[in-house]
C-alpha positions in Angstrom: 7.0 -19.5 1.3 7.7 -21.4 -1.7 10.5 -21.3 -3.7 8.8 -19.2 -6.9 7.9 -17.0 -4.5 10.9 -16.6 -3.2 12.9 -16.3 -6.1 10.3 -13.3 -6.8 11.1 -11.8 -3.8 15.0 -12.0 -4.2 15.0 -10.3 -7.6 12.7 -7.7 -6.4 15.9 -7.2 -3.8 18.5 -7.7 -6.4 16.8 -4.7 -8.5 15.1 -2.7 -6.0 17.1 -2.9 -2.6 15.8 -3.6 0.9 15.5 0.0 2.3 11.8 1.4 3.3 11.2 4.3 1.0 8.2 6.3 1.1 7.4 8.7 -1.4 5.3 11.1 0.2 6.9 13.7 2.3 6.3 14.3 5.8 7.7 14.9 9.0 5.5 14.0 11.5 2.8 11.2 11.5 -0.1 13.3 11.4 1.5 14.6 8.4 1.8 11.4 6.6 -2.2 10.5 7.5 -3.0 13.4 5.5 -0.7 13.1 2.5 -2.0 9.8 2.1 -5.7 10.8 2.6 -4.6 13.1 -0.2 -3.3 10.5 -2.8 -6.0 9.1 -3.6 -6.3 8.9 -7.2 -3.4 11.5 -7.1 0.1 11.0 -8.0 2.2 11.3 -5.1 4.4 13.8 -6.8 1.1 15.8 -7.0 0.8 15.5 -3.5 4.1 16.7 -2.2 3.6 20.2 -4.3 0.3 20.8 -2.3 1.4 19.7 1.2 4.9 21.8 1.1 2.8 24.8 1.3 -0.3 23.1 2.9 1.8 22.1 6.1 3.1 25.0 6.9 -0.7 27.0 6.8 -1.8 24.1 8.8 1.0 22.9 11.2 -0.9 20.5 13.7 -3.9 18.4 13.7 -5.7 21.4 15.6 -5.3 23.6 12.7 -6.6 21.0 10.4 -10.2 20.3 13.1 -10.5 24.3 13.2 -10.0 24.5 9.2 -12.6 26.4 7.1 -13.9 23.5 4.8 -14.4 26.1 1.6 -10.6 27.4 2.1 -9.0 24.1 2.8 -10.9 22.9 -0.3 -8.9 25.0 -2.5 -5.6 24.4 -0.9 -6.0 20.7 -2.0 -8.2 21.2 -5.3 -4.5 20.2 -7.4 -5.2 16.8 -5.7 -8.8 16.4 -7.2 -11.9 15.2 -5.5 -11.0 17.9 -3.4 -14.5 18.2 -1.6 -15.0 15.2 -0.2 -10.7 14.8 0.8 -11.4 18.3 2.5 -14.4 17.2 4.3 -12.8 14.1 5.8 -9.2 15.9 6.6 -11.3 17.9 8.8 -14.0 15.1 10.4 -10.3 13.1 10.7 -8.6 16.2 12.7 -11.2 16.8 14.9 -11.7 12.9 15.3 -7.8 12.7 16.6 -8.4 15.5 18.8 -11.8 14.4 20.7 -10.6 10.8 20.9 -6.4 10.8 20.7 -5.2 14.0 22.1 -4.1 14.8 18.5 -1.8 11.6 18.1 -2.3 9.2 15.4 -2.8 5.6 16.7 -1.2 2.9 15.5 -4.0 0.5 16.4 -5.9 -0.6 13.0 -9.4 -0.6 14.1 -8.4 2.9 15.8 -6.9 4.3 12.7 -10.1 2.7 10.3 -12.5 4.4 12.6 -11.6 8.0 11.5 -13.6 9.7 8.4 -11.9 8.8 5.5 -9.4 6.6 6.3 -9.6 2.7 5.0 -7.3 -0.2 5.3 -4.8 1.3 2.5 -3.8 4.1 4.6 -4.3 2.9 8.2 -1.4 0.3 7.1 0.5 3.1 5.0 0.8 4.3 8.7 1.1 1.7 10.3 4.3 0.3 8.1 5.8 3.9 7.9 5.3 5.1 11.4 5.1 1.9 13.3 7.0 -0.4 11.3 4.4 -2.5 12.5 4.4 -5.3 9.2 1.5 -4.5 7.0 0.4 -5.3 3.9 -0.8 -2.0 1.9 -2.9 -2.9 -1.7 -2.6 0.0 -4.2 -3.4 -0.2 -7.9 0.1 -1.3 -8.5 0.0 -4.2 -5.9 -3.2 -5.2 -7.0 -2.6 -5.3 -10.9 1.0 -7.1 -10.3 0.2 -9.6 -7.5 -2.8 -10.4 -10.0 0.2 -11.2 -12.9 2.8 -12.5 -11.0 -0.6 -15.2 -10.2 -0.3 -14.5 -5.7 -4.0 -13.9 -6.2 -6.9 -14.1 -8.2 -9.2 -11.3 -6.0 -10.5 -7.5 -7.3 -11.4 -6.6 -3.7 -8.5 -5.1 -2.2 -9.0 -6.6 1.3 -9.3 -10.0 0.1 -5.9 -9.6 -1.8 -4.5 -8.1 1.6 -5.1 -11.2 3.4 -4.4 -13.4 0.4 -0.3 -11.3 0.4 0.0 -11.5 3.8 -0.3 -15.9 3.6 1.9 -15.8 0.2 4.7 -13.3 1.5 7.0 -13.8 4.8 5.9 -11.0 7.2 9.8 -9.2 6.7 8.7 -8.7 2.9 5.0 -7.3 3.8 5.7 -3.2 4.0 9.0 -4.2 1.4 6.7 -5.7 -1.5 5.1 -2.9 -1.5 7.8 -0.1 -2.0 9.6 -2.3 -4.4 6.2 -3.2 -6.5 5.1 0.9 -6.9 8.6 1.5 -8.5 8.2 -2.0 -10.4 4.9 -0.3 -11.3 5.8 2.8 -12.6 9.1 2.2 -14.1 8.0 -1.2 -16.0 4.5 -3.4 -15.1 2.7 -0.2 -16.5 -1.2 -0.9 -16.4 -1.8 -0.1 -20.3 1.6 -0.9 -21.8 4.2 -3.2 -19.8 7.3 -3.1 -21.0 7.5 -7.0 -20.9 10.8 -6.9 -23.1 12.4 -5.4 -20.0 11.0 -7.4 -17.3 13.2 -9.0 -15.1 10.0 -11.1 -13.9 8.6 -12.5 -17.7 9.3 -16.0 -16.6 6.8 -15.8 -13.3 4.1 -13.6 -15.2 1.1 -15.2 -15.7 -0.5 -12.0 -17.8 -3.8 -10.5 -17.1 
């Protein structure tokens, strides 16, 4: 690690604190796989309004693979592309129930395999559930690691593998947590609020 990086890190810490947070409620892991399969393109406030009633219609995997796919579309519509989510909640249930007994793996090419899960979410999982270290690329990681110069890359899997040489392996599931509230509370996409920036000095813009 080198030492700008590491004086990133540190006042990420400083400002943010070490504790895993994650913003999307669940209880169970099964529960978290489909929150997550829901934010896409969602807000993960969004989210947590449809899945406290959602949950509790659907309580286990099984009642997700034996969904209707026109009812359960309309119990996620709030979260938009609410087709294609609904379609691959389902092919993921039934998926986890053929193959897993129901359980969420925690093995990546496992967790990839089922419908509409990528990389993103198999190590939102994986970090959450398994505090296995993972790197997980949202628009926030991708637009800041891009400013704060730890990559160059627009393809999210090549900026996975570029964080996971740039950042120490304790920081990989951290960056993240501490770079979403970075995100949202000051490297906003259209206007950063560079005047408040504890980071101006290690931004390389655009």
């Amino acid at each position: 690690m080198t030492k700008r990086t590491k004086e990133i890190l540190d006042l990420l810490d400083q400002q943010y604190g070490t504790e895993y947070i994650c913003y999307l409620n669940y209880e169970n892991p099964g529960q978290l796989l489909i929150a997550t399969m829901l934010s896409a393109q969602c807000t993960d406030a969004r989210v947590n309004v449809v899945t406290k009633d959602l949950f509790q219609k659907y309580p286990n995997m099984e009642a997700f693979a034996n969904a209707d796919l026109e009812e359960l579309e309309q119990d996620i519509k709030p979260t938009g592309f609410y087709h294609n989510k609904a379609k691959n909640i389902i092919g993921c249930a039934k998926k986890l129930m053929a193959d897993h007994g129901g359980e969420v793996p925690n093995d990546l090419e496992a967790l990839v395999a089922l419908p509409g899960v990528g990389r993103k979410t198999a190590n939102v999982i994986r970090g959450n559930i398994f505090h296995e270290p993972s790197v997980v690329v949202d628009t926030h990681v991708k637009r800041i690691s891009r400013r704060l110069g730890f990559t160059r890359e627009e393809d999210p899997v090549k900026i996975e593998y570029e964080l996971m040489k740039v950042l120490p392996k304790d920081h990989w599931i951290l960056y993240n947590i501490q770079i979403i509230t970075f995100g949202r509370q000051i490297c906003t996409a259209r206007s950063p609020k560079c005047d408040e920036c504890f980071l101006t000095k290690y931004c390389r813009g655009k």
